[in-house]
C-alpha positions, 0 to 999 in steps of 0.5 A: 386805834387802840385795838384792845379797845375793841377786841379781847382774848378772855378763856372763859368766852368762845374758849380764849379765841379773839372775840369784840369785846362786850360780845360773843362776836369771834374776830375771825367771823367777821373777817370771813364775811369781810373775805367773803365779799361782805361789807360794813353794812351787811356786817352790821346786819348780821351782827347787830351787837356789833359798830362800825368801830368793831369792823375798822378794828377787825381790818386793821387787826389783820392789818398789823397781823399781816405785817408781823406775820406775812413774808416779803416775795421776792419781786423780779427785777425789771 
């Protein structure tokens, strides 16, 4: 999935935050109902502008950012 395809990063929409493009719609809202316990439907609900493409998007944007971004815990032998 080419996320640029979906997501966009403009200065003068929502002040340069990352937004679904063709929308108003912040990346990090639908991460929050995603983190909330919210699914595709209800997601889709609330954000009509808004497809089941945008919300794969989301995921596998903090997919590749967990990647790039967490540090690996140790694990305990066994």
């Amino acid at each position: 999935m080419e996320l640029s395809e979906f997501i966009i990063r403009n200065p003068r929409v929502c002040n340069g935050q990352p937004v679904f493009r063709g929308t108003r719609v912040p990346l990090r809202t639908v991460l929050a109902s995603l983190a909330d316990g919210d699914d595709g439907d209800v997601i889709l609900q609330d954000f009509p502008t808004l497809s089941r493409e945008h919300v794969r998007a989301a995921i596998a944007f903090a997919a590749a950012s967990a990647v790039d971004d967490m540090p690996y815990a140790e694990l305990p032998l066994s």
